[in-house]
N, C-alpha and C positions, 0 to 999 in steps of 0.2 A: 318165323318161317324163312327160309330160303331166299335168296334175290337171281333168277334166273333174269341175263337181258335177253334180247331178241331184236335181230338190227335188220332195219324194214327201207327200201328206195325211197328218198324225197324228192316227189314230182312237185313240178309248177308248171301252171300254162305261161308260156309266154305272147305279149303283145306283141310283139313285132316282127318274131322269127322263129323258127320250129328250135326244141331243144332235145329229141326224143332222142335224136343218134350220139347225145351228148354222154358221157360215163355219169349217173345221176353221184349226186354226195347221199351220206347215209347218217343218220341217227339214229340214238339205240333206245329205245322202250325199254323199260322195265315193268318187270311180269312177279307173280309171285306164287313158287312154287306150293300145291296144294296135295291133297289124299285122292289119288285116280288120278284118270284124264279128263281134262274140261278144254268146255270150248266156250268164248264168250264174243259177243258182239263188240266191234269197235265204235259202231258208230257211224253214222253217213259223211260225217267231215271231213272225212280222210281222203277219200278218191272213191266215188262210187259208194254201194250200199255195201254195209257188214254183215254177217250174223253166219248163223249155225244150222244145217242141217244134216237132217241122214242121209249115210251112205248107198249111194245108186248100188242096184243089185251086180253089178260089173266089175266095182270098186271092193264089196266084195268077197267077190269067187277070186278077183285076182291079189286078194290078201293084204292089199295096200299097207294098211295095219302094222304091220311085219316088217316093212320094208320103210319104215318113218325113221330115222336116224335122231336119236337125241334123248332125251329119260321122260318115260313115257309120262311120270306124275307130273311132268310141268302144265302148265295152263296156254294152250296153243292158241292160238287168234289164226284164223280163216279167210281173206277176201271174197267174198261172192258180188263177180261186178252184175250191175244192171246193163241195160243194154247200150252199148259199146262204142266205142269208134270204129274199131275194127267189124264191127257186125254191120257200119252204116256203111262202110268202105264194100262190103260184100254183097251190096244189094245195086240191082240194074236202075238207068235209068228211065223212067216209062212215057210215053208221048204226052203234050202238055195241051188240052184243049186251048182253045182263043176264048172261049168263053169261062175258062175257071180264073177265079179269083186269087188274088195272090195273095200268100201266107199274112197273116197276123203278125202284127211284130211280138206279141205275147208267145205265139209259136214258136215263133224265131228265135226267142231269144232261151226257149227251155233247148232246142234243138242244137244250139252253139256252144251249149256243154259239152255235146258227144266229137266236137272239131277242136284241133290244136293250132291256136296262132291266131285264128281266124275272128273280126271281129265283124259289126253291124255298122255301114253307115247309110245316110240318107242321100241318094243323088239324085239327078233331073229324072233319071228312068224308075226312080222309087228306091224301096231297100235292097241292100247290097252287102254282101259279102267281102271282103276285105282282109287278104294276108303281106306282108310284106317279107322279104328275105336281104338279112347283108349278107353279102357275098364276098369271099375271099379277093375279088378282080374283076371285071369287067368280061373276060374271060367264062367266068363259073359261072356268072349271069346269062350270058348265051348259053350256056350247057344245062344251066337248072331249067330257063325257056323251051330247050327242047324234051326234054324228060317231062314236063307237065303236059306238052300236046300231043307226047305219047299217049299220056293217062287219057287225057280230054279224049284223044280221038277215038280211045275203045270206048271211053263210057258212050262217046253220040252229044257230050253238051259240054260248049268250051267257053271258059273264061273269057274275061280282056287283061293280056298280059302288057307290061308295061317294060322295060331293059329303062332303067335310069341311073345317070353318071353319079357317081363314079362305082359304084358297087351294087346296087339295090335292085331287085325285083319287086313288080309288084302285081298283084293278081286280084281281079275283081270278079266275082261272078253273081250271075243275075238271070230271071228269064223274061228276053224282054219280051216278048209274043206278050207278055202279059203286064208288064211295068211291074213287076216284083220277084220275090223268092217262090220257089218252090222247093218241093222235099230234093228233086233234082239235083240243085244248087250244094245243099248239103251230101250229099251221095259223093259228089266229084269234090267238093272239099275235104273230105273225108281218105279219098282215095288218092289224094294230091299229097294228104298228111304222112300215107305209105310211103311215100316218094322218099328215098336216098337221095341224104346232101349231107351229110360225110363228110366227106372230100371238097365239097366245095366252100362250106363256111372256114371263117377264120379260127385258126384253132386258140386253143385256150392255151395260156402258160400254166405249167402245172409247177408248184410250191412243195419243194422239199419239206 
C-alpha cells in the first residue's frame, strides 16, 4: 500500500510562560493509504479527545465533501476537542457565596488541563493558581500588567499581579472570600491565556 504522510502542529504546555503566539514546529505522521474514505481515532494523548463521527445535517447541504482538497482514498484523521480553553475563556464569572467551599484540589487539578502556563501552588490563603511570564524588558512587563487588568476588569475577578526585576511577571489568582479556588479562578485564567504577548516576549532565533 501507499505511504501518504500528513503533518499535524506540535503543542506543549509550558511551565513558566505562554507559548501559544509562538510559530509551533511540525512533525509528520505517517498514514497508509486504503479502498474508500476512512476515518480513524487518534487517541486521547495527543491534545484532547480523537475519534469519528457523522456529518451535521449543515455540513452536509453545504457539500463539505466536495470541497476536501487531497485523494479522497487516503485515511484522514479528524480532532474532535473535548471541552476547551477557549469554551472556559467564554464563560462569565458568577458571584461566590462566603459560605461555599472551596474547590478540591482533585478538581483542580482535572480543571488545569483546559489553562495554558498555569499551574497549582499551596499558599497561606490555600490553593492558588500560578502563571509566570519573561518578558522581553521591564518595559513589556508593565504593558503585559496592564492588558491582564484589562481582562480582569471585565471579567469582575482579579488576580495578585506581581512586575519582578529584571523581566518577569507574575500572576496569582485565588478567591479569597473563601481561602481557595473556584471555577472563577479558572474562567479569568483561561481568559488571561487569550491575552496577546507577541510583541512582548523575547523572540526566538530562528536557524537556517
Amino acid at each position: 500500500m501507499a505511504a501518504t504522510n500528513l503533518s499535524f502542529p506540535q503543542f506543549s504546555l509550558p511551565c513558566r510562560h505562554h507559548h501559544h503566539h509562538h510559530h509551533p514546529s511540525f512533525f509528520t505522521l505517517p498514514t497508509r493509504t486504503r479502498l474508500g474514505p476512512r476515518t480513524q481515532s487518534l487517541g486521547s494523548d495527543f491534545l484532547g479527545d480523537f475519534g469519528a463521527r457523522d456529518p451535521f445535517p449543515a455540513e452536509i447541504a453545504s457539500q463539505f465533501g466536495e470541497k476536501v482538497l487531497g485523494d479522497p482514498n487516503t485515511e484522514h484523521k479528524i480532532l474532535i476537542p473535548t471541552v476547551s480553553a477557549s469554551s472556559l475563556a467564554q464563560q462569565e464569572c458568577t458571584p461566590v457565596s462566603p459560605l461555599q467551599l472551596p474547590m478540591l484540589e482533585d478538581d483542580a487539578q482535572k480543571l488545569l488541563r483546559k489553562v495554558v502556563g498555569w499551574r497549582l501552588i499551596v499558599g497561606e490563603d490555600g490553593l492558588k493558581l500560578q502563571c509566570l511570564w519573561k518578558l522581553r524588558d521591564y518595559q513589556c512587563g508593565v504593558e503585559l500588567i496592564n492588558r491582564v487588568y484589562k481582562v480582569a476588569e471585565r471579567a469582575g475577578h482579579f488576580p495578585n499581579l506581581h512586575l519582578e526585576q529584571p523581566n518577569q511577571v507574575r500572576a496569582e489568582l485565588w478567591t479569597s472570600s473563601i481561602g481557595g479556588l473556584t471555577l472563577n479562578d479558572f474562567i479569568v485564567a483561561a481568559k488571561i491565556d487569550e491575552i496577546k504577548t507577541s510583541d512582548l516576549v523575547p523572540s526566538r532565533r530562528a536557524w537556517a
